[in-house]
LUMTIGU-765056 format. One record per residue (C-alpha): z, y negated, x negated; residue in three letters. Coordinates in steps of 0.1 Angstrom, whole numbers, padded with zeros to 4 digits, always signed. Layout:
ZYXALA/...
// end
This chain:
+1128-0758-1006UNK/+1089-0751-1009UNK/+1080-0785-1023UNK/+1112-0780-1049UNK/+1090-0751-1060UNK/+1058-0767-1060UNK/+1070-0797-1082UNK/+1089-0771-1102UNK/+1055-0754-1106UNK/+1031-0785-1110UNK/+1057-0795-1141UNK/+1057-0765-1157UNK/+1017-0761-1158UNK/+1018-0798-1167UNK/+1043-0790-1196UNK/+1020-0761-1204UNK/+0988-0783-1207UNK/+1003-0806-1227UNK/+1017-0784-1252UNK/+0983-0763-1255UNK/+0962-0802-1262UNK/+0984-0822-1283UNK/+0956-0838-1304UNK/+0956-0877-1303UNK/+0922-0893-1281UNK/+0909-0926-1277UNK/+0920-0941-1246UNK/+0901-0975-1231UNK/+0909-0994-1201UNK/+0895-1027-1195UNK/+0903-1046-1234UNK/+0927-1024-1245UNK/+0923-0995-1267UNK/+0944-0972-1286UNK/+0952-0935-1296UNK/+0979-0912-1283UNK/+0985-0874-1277UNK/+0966-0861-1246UNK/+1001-0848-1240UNK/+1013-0880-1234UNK/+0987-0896-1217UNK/+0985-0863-1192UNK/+1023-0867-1187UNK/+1025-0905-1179UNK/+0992-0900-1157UNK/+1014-0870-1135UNK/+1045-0897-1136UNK/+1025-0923-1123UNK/+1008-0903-1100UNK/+1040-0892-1088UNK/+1051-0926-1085UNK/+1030-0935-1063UNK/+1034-0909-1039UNK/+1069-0917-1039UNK/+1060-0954-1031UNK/+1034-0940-0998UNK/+1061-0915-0986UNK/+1094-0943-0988UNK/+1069-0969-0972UNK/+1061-0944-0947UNK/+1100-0933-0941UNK/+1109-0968-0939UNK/+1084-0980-0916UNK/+1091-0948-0894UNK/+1131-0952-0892UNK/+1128-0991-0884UNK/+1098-0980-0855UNK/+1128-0954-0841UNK/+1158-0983-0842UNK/+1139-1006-0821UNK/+1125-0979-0796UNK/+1162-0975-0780UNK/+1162-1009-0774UNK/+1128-1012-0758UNK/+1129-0981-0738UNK/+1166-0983-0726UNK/+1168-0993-0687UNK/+1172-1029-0677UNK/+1202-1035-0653UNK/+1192-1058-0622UNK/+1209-1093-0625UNK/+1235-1096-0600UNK/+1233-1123-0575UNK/
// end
Protein backbone atom coordinates (compact mmCIF):
# COMPACT_ATOMS: atom_id res chain seq x y z
CA UNK A 1 0.00 0.00 0.00
CA UNK A 2 2.90 2.60 0.75
CA UNK A 3 4.69 2.19 -2.60
CA UNK A 4 0.97 2.53 -4.29
CA UNK A 5 1.25 5.94 -2.72
CA UNK A 6 4.63 6.77 -3.47
CA UNK A 7 4.17 5.96 -7.29
CA UNK A 8 0.86 7.74 -6.98
CA UNK A 9 2.89 10.72 -5.61
CA UNK A 10 6.10 10.52 -7.81
CA UNK A 11 3.40 10.72 -10.94
CA UNK A 12 1.59 13.37 -9.86
CA UNK A 13 4.78 15.69 -9.16
CA UNK A 14 5.96 14.29 -12.50
CA UNK A 15 2.62 15.44 -14.14
CA UNK A 16 3.07 18.63 -12.30
CA UNK A 17 6.63 19.33 -13.75
CA UNK A 18 5.73 18.64 -16.95
CA UNK A 19 2.77 20.83 -17.19
CA UNK A 20 4.72 23.89 -15.47
CA UNK A 21 7.94 23.34 -18.54
CA UNK A 22 6.28 22.54 -21.64
CA UNK A 23 8.67 24.54 -23.91
CA UNK A 24 10.36 22.32 -26.66
CA UNK A 25 14.66 21.83 -26.00
CA UNK A 26 17.24 20.39 -27.93
CA UNK A 27 17.98 17.03 -27.11
CA UNK A 28 21.52 15.13 -28.31
CA UNK A 29 22.53 11.73 -27.81
CA UNK A 30 25.37 10.28 -29.65
CA UNK A 31 24.19 11.42 -33.70
CA UNK A 32 20.97 12.13 -33.18
CA UNK A 33 19.34 15.31 -32.50
CA UNK A 34 16.02 16.72 -32.33
CA UNK A 35 13.44 19.04 -30.43
CA UNK A 36 10.52 17.93 -28.13
CA UNK A 37 8.64 19.30 -25.00
CA UNK A 38 10.64 18.94 -21.80
CA UNK A 39 7.28 17.39 -20.88
CA UNK A 40 7.84 14.69 -22.97
CA UNK A 41 11.23 14.04 -22.66
CA UNK A 42 10.79 14.16 -18.56
CA UNK A 43 7.91 11.65 -18.91
CA UNK A 44 9.62 9.03 -21.18
CA UNK A 45 12.88 9.52 -18.99
CA UNK A 46 10.40 8.50 -15.58
CA UNK A 47 8.93 5.54 -17.90
CA UNK A 48 12.12 4.36 -18.70
CA UNK A 49 13.42 4.65 -15.51
CA UNK A 50 10.61 2.85 -14.27
CA UNK A 51 11.16 0.26 -16.71
CA UNK A 52 14.07 -0.63 -15.64
CA UNK A 53 13.42 -1.06 -12.14
CA UNK A 54 10.76 -3.25 -13.07
CA UNK A 55 13.33 -5.29 -15.20
CA UNK A 56 15.96 -5.37 -11.64
CA UNK A 57 12.95 -6.33 -9.37
CA UNK A 58 11.31 -9.38 -11.85
CA UNK A 59 14.99 -10.54 -12.39
CA UNK A 60 15.44 -10.40 -8.81
CA UNK A 61 11.87 -12.23 -8.08
CA UNK A 62 12.58 -14.73 -10.59
CA UNK A 63 15.95 -15.60 -9.61
CA UNK A 64 14.68 -15.81 -5.89
CA UNK A 65 11.52 -18.17 -6.50
CA UNK A 66 13.68 -20.61 -8.78
CA UNK A 67 16.66 -20.48 -5.68
CA UNK A 68 13.51 -21.55 -3.15
CA UNK A 69 12.14 -24.58 -5.68
CA UNK A 70 15.38 -26.18 -5.76
CA UNK A 71 16.14 -25.74 -1.97
CA UNK A 72 13.36 -28.50 -1.02
CA UNK A 73 15.08 -30.76 -3.09
CA UNK A 74 18.51 -30.20 -1.80
CA UNK A 75 17.76 -29.86 1.78
CA UNK A 76 15.08 -32.77 1.97
CA UNK A 77 16.52 -36.00 3.86
CA UNK A 78 18.04 -38.81 1.90
CA UNK A 79 16.54 -42.24 2.68
CA UNK A 80 19.30 -45.01 3.25
CA UNK A 81 19.30 -47.61 0.33
CA UNK A 82 17.99 -50.81 1.42
CA UNK A 83 20.08 -53.77 1.14
Amino acid sequence: MVSLIVVLLVVFLVALFSVQNASPVAISFLFWRFEASLAIVMFLSVLAGMLVTVIIYSSRAVKKALSAKKAPAEIAPKTPAKE
